[in-house]
Legacy VTK file of the C-alpha trace (Angstrom):
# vtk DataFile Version 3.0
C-alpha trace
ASCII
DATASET POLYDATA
POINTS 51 float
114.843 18.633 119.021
114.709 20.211 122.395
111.647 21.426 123.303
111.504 24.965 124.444
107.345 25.078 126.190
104.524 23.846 125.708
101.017 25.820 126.305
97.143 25.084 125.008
98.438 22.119 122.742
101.740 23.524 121.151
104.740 22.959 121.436
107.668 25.242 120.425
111.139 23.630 119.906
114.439 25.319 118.568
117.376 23.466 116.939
120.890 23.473 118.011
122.992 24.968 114.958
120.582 24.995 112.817
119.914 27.526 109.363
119.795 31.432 109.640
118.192 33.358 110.117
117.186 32.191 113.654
113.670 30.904 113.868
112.078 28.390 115.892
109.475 25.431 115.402
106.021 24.876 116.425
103.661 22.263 116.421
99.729 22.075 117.240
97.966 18.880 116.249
98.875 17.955 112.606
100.024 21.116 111.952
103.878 23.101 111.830
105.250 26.048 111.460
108.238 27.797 111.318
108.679 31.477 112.691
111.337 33.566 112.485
112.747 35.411 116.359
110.458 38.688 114.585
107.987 36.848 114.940
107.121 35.973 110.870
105.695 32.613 109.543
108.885 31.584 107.645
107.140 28.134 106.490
103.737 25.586 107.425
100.767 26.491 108.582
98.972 26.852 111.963
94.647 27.610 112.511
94.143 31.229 112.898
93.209 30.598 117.175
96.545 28.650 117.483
98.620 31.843 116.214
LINES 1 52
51 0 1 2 3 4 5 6 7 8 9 10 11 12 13 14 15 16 17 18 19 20 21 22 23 24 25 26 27 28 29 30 31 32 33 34 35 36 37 38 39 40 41 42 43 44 45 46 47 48 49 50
């Protein structure tokens, strides 16, 4: 998955072609979300100071 940035620990990546609606994936630590281009937790879960 191609990774988009990376800042204090996360990283954000965004498939190629992948499901609508369009939505990206992060990850921090353990932990992984994924949020929709509005900027709504689709799925996972992140600590509070990460989002």
């Amino acid at each position: 998955m191609p990774v988009i940035s990376r800042f204090l620990g996360i990283v954000i990546m965004m498939y190629y072609h992948d499901h609508n609606p369009p939505h990206f994936h992060a990850k921090y630590g353990d932990y992984e979300i994924i949020v929709s281009l509005e900027g709504k937790v689709m799925d996972g879960k992140f600590p509070k100071r990460a989002l």
